[in-house]
C-alpha positions as CSV (number, residue, x, y, z in Angstrom):
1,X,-3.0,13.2,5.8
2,X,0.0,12.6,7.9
3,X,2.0,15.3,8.9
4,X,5.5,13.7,8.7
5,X,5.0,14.1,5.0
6,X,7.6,16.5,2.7
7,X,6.3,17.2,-0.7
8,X,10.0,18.1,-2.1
9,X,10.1,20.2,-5.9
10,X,13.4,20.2,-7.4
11,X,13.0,23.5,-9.9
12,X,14.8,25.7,-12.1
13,X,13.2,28.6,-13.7
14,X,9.6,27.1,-12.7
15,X,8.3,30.3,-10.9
16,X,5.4,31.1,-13.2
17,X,3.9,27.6,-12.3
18,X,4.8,27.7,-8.5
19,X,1.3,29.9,-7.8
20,X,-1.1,26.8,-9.6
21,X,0.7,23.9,-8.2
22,X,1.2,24.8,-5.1
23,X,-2.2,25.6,-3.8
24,X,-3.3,22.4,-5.4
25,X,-1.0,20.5,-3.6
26,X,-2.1,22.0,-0.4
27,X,-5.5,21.0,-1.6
28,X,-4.7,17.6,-1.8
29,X,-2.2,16.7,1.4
30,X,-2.9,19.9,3.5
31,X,-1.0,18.5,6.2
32,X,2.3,18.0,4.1
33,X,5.5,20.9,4.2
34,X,6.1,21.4,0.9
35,X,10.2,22.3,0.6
36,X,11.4,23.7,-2.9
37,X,15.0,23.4,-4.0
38,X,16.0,26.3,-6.0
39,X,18.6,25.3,-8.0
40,X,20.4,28.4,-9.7
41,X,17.5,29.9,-11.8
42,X,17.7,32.9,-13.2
43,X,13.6,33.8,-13.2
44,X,11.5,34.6,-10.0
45,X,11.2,31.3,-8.5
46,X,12.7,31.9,-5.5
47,X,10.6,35.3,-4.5
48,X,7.9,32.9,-5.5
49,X,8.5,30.0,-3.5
50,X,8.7,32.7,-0.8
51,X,5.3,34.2,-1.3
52,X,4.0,31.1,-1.3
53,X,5.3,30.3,2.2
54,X,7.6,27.3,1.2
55,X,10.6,25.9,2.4
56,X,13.4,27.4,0.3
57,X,16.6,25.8,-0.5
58,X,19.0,27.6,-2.4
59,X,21.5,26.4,-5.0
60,X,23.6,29.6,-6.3
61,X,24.4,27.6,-9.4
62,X,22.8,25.3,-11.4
63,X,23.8,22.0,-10.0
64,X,21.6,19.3,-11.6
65,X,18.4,17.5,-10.4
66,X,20.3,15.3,-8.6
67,X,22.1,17.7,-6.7
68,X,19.0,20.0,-5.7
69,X,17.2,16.2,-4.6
70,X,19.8,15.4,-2.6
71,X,19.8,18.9,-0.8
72,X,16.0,18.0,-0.5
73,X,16.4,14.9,0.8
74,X,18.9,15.8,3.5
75,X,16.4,18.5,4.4
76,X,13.5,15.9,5.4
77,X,15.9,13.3,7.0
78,X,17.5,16.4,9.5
79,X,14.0,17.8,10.3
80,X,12.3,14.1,11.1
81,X,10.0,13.5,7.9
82,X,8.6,10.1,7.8
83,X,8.5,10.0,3.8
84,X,9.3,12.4,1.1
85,X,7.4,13.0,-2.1
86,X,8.9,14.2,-5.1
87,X,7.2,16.1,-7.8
88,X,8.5,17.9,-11.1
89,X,7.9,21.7,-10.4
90,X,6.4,22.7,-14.1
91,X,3.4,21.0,-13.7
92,X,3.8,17.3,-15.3
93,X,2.6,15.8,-12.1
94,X,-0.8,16.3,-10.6
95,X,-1.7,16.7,-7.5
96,X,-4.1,15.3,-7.6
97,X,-2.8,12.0,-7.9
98,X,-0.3,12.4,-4.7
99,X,-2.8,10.3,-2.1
100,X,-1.9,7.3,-3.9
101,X,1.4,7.6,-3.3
102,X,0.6,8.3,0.7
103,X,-2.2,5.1,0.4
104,X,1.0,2.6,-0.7
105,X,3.2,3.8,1.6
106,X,0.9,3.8,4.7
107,X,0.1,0.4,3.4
108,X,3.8,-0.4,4.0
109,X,5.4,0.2,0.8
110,X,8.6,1.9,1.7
111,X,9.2,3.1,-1.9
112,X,6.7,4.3,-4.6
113,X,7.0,4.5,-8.1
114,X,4.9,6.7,-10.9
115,X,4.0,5.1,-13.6
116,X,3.2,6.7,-16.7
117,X,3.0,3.3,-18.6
118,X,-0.5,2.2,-18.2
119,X,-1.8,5.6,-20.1
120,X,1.3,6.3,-22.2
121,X,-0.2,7.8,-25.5
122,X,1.1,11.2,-25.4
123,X,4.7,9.6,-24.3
124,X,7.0,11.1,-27.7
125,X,7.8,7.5,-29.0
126,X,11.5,8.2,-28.7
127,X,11.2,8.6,-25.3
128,X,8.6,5.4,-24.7
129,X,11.0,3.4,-26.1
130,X,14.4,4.7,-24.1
131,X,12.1,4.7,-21.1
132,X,11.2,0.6,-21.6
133,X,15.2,0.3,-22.6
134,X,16.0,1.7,-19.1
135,X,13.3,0.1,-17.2
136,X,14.3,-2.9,-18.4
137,X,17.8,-2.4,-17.3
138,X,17.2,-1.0,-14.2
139,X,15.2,-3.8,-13.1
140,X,17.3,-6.1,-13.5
141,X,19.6,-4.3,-10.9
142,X,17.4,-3.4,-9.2
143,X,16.0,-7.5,-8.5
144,X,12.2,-6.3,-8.6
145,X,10.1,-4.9,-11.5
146,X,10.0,-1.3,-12.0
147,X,7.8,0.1,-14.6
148,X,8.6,3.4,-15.5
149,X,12.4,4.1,-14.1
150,X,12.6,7.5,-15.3
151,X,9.1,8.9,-13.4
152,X,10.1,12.0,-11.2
153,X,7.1,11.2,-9.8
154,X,8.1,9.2,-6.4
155,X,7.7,8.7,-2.7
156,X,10.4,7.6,-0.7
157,X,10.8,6.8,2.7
158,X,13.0,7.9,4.8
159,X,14.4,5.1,6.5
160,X,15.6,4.2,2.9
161,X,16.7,8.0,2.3
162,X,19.2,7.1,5.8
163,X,20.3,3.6,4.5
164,X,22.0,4.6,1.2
165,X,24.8,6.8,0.0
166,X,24.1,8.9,-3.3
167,X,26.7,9.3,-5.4
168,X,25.3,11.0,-8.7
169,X,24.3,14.7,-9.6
170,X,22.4,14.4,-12.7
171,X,19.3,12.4,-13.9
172,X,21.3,9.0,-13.6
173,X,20.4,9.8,-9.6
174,X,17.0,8.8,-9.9
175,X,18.0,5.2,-11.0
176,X,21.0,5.0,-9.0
177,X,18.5,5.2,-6.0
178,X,16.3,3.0,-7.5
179,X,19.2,0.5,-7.7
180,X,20.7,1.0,-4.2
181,X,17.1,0.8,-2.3
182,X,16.9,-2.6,-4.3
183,X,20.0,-3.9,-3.5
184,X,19.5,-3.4,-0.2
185,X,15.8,-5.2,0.1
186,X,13.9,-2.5,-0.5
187,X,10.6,-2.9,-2.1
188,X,9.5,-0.6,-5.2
189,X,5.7,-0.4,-6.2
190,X,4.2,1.4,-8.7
191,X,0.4,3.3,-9.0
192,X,-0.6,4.7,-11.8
193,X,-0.4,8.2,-12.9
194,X,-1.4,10.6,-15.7
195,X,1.2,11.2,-18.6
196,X,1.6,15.3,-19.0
197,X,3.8,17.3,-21.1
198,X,3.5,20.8,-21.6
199,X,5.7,23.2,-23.9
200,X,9.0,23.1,-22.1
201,X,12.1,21.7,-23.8
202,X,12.7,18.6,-21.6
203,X,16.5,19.3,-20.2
204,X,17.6,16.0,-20.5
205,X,20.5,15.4,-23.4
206,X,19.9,12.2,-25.2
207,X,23.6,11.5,-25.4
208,X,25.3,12.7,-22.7
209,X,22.1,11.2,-20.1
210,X,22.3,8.0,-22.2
211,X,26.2,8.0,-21.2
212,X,25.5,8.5,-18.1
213,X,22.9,5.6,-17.5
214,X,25.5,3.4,-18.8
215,X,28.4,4.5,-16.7
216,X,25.9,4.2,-13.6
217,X,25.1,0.8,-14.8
218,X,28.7,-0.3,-14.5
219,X,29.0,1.1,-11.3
220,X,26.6,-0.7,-9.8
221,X,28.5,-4.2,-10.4
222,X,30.2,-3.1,-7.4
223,X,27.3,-2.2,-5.0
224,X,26.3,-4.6,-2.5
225,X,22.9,-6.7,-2.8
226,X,21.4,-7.5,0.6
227,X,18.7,-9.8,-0.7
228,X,17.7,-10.5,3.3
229,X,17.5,-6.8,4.5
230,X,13.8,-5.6,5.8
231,X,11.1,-3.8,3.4
């Protein structure tokens, strides 16, 4: 596996899953840097993540999971990564599953997408359906289909990391960037992947992430579309 590859976990409180995933993710891209953005918890994840030999990037407070991927992201674009992987740090994702994302992108796709919607089942149906809602909406800004917009699960490279200004700190990043790498010609596949929940309480706040998504939606009337730009 290439090793311009950045396998990037954005984690709070996650320590006590940091010594499964990680050597399973070494496993499977044992070329990759793996970088972990610590983003104010209050466990052991950080004397963890240093055990383990990551990359460490410290948030003293907890900023969001926007916040801690843009950190990450500035990380791999100042230290010459070709693409960056993201990955939820409790152990939705598996590893297993990250050389598809690699086998799309060195076949040219400059951004891939997770799906979970193929093999939804164990999806709680209040979240299938807000997850279609969104989908829906974010493909239409985004000019392209994307199938699951709310998927952590991502690879992005970074020539499209370098080409777009973030502006949220929150959950409402992940389709903000979504929308932006659209807009500017940017093509978004998807591969499947395997639906996972375990017993954490998901952090996201039905109302105030559902406000959120729709103030980001009327801020994108105002971002430009480059329908000619390269992919």
């Amino acid at each position: 596996m290439p090793a311009e590859l950045l396998v990037l976990l954005p984690g709070y409180n996650v320590g006590r899953h940091l010594a499964a995933l990680i050597p399973a993710i070494r496993q499977d891209l044992p070329e990759a840097g793996i970088c972990l953005v610590d983003d104010g918890s209050s466990d052991d994840t950080a004397n963890e993540a240093q055990r383990l030999g990551l990359v460490l990037l410290p948030h003293e407070t907890n900023r969001g999971k926007g916040a801690a991927l843009k950190t990450g992201f500035r990380y791999a674009c100042e230290h010459g990564f070709g693409a960056v992987i993201t990955m939820d740090a409790d152990g939705q994702h598996l590893p297993s599953e990250l050389p598809r994302f690699v086998a799309a992108w060195q076949a040219g796709a400059p951004v891939v997408l997770g799906s979970r919607m193929a093999a939804n089942e164990n999806m709680p149906w209040l979240r299938k359906r807000t997850n279609e809602f969104t989908s829906s909406v974010v493909s239409r800004l985004v000019g392209q289909r994307v199938e699951d917009s709310q998927s952590g699960y991502r690879l992005f490279d970074t020539k499209v990391l370098r080409a777009i200004s973030l502006e949220s700190s929150r959950y409402d990043l992940e389709s903000e960037i979504l929308i932006k790498a659209g807009r500017l010609g940017y093509r978004v596949v998807s591969v499947p992947i395997t639906t996972v929940y375990h017993d954490e309480v998901s952090s996201i706040n039905p109302f105030i992430d559902t406000l959120r998504f729709c103030r980001l939606v009327w801020r994108a009337r105002r971002w430009t579309r480059h329908p000619g730009a390269a992919s």
